[in-house]
C-alpha positions, 0 to 999 in steps of 0.5 A, spaced: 642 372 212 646 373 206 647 368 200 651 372 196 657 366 198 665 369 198 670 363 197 675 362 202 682 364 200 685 360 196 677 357 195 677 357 186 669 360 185 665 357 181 665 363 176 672 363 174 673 356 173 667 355 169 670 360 164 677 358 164 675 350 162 675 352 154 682 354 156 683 348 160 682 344 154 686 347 150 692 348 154 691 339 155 690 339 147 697 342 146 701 338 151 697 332 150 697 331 143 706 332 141 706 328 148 702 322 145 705 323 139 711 322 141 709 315 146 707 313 139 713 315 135 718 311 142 713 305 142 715 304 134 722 305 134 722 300 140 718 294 138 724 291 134 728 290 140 723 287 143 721 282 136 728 280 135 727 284 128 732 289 126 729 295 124 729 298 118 734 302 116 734 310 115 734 312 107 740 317 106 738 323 103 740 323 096 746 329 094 745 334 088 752 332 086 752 325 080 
């Protein structure tokens, strides 16, 4: 009787998952982290419409010509 296991097709083996997992994180890092960004940036802009505040006005940007 063997131990040496073969996994099944479309069985992931433990090797290969185990050294993708660095990889894994930071594939998650970089989607997640302008995701999150984002949310953030949506929750702000959307809370004066819940509080009944108007929201800040944006400041023009200044022009080179006086």
């Amino acid at each position: 009787m063997s131990t040496n296991h073969q996994p099944a097709p479309g069985e992931p083996s433990r090797q290969s998952g185990q050294s993708n997992l660095p990889m894994l994180c930071i594939a998650w890092l970089v989607v997640g982290i302008p995701l999150g960004w984002g949310v953030v940036k949506s929750v702000e802009k959307s809370l004066p419409l819940f509080n009944g505040r108007p929201a800040a006005a944006p400041v023009p940007p200044s022009s080179g010509a006086r």
